[in-house]
N, C-alpha and C positions, 0 to 999 in steps of 0.2 A: 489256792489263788483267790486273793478276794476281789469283791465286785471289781472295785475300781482297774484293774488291769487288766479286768478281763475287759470292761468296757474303753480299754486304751486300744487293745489288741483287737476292737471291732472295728474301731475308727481307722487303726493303722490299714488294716483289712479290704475297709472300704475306699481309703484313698488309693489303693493299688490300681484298682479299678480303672480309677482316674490317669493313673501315670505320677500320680505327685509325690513328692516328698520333701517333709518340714521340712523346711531351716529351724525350727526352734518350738520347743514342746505346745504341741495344742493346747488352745483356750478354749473353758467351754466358758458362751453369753450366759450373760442372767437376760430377764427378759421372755415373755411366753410362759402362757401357764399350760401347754400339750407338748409339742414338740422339744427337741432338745438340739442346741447348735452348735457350733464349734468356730472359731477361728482359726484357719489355715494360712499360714504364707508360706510359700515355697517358691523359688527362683526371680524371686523378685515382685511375686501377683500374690495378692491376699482375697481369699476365697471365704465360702460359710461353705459348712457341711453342718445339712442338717439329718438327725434320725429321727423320722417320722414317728409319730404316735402312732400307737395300732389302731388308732379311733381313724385316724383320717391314710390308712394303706392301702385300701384295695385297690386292686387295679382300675376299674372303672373310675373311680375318686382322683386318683393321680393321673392317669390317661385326658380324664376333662380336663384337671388344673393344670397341664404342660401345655395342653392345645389352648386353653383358652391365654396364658403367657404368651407363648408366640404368636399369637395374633394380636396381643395388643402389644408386646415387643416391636411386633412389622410395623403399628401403627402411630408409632414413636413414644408408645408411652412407658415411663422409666419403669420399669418391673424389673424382677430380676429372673430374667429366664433361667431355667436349668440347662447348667453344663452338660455335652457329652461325654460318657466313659471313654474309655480308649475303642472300646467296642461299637460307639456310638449310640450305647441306649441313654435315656437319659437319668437314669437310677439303680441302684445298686442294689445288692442284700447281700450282707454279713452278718455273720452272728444268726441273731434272732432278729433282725432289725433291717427296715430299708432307709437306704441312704439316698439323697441330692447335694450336688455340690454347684453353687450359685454364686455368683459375682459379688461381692463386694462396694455395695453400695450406702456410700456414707452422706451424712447429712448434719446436720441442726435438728434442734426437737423443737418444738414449736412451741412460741411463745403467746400466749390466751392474749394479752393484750397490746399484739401489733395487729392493729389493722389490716394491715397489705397480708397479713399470714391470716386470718380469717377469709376476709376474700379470695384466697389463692384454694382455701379446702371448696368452697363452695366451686369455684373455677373447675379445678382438677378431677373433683366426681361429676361434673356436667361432661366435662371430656371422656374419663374413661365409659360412662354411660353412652356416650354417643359413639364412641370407638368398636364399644360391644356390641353393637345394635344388629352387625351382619355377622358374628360371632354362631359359625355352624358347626356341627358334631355328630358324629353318630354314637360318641359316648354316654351315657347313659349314668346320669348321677343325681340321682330323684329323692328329694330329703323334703320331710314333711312343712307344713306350718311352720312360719319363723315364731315364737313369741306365741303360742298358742295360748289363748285364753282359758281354755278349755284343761290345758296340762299347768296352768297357774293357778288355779282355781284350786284344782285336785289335790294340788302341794300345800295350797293356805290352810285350805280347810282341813286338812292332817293336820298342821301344827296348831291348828284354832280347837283339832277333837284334842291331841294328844298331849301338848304342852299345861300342865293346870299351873305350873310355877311363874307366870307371866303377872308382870304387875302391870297396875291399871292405865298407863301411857304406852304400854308395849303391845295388851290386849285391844287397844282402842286403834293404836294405827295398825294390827292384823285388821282388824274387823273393815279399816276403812281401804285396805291393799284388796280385801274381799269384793267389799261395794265398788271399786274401780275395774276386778276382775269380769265381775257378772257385769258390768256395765258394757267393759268392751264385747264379751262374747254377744249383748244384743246388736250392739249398731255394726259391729264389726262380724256377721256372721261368715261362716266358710262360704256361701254364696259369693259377698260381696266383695271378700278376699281375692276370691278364683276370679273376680271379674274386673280387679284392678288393671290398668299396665304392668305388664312385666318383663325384667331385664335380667341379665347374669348381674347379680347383684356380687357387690364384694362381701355384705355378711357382717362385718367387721370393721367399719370404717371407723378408725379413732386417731388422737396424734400419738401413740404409740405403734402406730401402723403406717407411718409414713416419716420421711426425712424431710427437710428446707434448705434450699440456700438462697440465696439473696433476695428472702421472700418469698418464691416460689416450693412448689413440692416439687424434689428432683427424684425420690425414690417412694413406692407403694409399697407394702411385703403382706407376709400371711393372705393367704390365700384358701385358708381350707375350709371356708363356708361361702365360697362362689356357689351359685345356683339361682334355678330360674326360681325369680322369685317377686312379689310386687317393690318395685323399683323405689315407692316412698319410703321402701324398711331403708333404704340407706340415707333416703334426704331425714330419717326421724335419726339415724346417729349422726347426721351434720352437725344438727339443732344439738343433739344430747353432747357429742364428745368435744365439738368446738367452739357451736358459739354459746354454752351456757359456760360457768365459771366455778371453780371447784376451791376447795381451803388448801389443797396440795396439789405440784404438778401428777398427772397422769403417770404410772407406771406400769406397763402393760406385762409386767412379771409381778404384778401383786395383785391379789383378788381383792384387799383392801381397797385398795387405789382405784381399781375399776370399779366399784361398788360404791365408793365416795360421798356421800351428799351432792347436789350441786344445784346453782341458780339460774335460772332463766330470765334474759331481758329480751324484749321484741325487737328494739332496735339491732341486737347482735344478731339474735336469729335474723330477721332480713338481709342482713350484712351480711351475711351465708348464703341465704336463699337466693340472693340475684341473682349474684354472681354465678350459681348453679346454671338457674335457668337459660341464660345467658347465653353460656357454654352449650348447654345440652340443645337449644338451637329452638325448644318449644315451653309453654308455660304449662306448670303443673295440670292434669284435666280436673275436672269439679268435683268429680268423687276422690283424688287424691288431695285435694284441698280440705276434702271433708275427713277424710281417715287420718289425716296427719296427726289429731292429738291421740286420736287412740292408737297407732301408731307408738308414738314417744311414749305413753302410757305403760302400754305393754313390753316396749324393751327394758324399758326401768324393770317392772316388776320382774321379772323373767331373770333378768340378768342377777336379781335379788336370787329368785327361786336354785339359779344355777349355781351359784355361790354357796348354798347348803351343804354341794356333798366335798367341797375343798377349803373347808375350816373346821377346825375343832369343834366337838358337839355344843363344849362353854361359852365359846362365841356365835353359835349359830343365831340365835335372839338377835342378838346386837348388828349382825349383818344383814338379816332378812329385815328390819325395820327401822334401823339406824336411819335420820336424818334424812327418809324420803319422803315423808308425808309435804312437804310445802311446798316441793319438786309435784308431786301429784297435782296437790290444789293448784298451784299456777297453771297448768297443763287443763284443766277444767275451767277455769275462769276466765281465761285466754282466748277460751276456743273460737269464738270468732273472730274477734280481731287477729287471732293469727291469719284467720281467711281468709278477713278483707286486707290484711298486708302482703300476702302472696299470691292470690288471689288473680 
């Protein structure tokens, strides 16, 4: 029996669970570079079932992310809670593999150059920030440092000891991802990290992590790097995934894509930031003003470093360095006027 039906006859396995049964052969999304998802319609309702990555299954992990769902569910905000089984758990295991089966929430993908859809991302994370604020648990799901300096540093400088085949524009912006690394671990030390504000952060906030319709975000998704964490990491992917501007729309099933080059204008980021603040009911505090570019710095890089072990060795160069260097420099050149515009 090869893979593929045995991975039919997990899916079938697991909808049982549920009570459901196709009308017409599963689809699996493209889309997400962890998890894997499917398309279900049966009796008329079209669902996702998705099977967890082993990365994000343990219990405590998915115990937090269905509690913290329904409570922002109760608090009107468009997520897609997980369905119950016919048993009334909220997830499954067949096979080798645990299942959630999740509503069906469609949208628009968002378009960089509407207005009213910039202002709505900056809007809708002010919200879900303030929605989570009374967000309780006795769940326990404790993940280190976002963006660690410290674990970017580590990975530059292996490929700065071990790569010699690097020509002299590729060795030059290692060297300068370096000088940005050691830079953030000074002003950004684990002190002043721990002593930010901190919120259940979504981890992930980009426009392939979210729907539109008529201007508005009607749906949020992925959810598997919530955690208590300093609440700027997600206003630094405001800045980073909407209101900077990229050569291709975003696709959040390509490592290219997320990895992209992209620009930065002040006016766009504000046009983000207000409207956050706005929402969230208070203005950024003076150290969160102050950490924002190193902030935006570090997930850049980071999300570079993360990119190594999900592309080919031959392209590994070309992703870790490709077209971020002037993403960098803005991000250093900026840095106060970003503060006095948010400020």
């Amino acid at each position: 029996m090869d893979q593929q039906e045995l991975d039919r006859q997990e899916v079938m396995q697991a909808l049982e669970y549920y009570g459901m049964k196709p009308d017409e052969p599963i689809t699996a999304l493209t889309g997400g570079t962890a998890n894997r998802n499917y398309i279900v319609r049966s009796n008329g309702q079209v669902r996702i079932l998705r099977r967890r990555s082993a990365k994000y299954s343990g219990d405590n992990w998915i115990d937090y992310e269905e509690q913290y769902l329904l409570h922002l569910g109760a608090k009107g905000i468009p997520v897609p809670v997980p369905l119950p089984t016919a048993q009334g758990f909220r997830r499954c295991t067949a096979g080798t593999g645990t299942y959630q089966l999740f509503p069906y929430m469609a949208g628009e993908t968002y378009d960089p150059y509407d207005p009213e859809q910039l202002a709505a991302a900056g809007d809708f994370l002010g919200t879900v920030h303030r929605a989570a604020e009374d967000f309780r648990t006795d769940c326990v799901k404790s993940l280190p440092r976002y963006d660690d300096p410290a674990v970017i540093s580590e990975a530059l400088d292996k490929v700065h000891r071990e790569r010699r085949d690097l020509s002299y524009p590729e060795r030059r912006t290692l060297e300068l991802m370096i000088a940005f690394s050691d830079r953030i671990k000074e002003r950004l030390s684990d002190e002043v990290y721990r002593g930010l504000p901190h919120a259940v952060i979504h981890g992930d906030y980009h426009p392939a992590n979210v729907a539109y319709r008529n201007g508005r975000i009607c749906a949020l998704y992925d959810f598997d790097w919530i955690s208590l964490q300093p609440r700027v990491r997600d206003v630094a992917d405001l800045i980073i995934y909407f209101a900077a501007l990229r050569p291709e729309p975003l696709d959040g099933g390509s490592i290219y894509s997320l990895i992209q080059g992209c620009t930065f204008d002040m006016d766009r980021a504000a046009a983000a930031l207000h409207p956050y603040v706005r929402s969230f009911g208070a203005p950024l505090t003076a150290g969160e003003v102050s950490a924002l570019p190193d902030f935006m710095a570090a997930r850049l890089l980071h999300s570079r470093v993360q990119a190594l072990a999900k592309v080919p060795p031959e392209r590994a160069i070309e992703v870790l360095v490709g077209a971020i260097e002037p993403a960098l420099i803005w991000i250093e050149q900026h840095r106060n006027e970003l503060a006095e515009r948010i400020g």
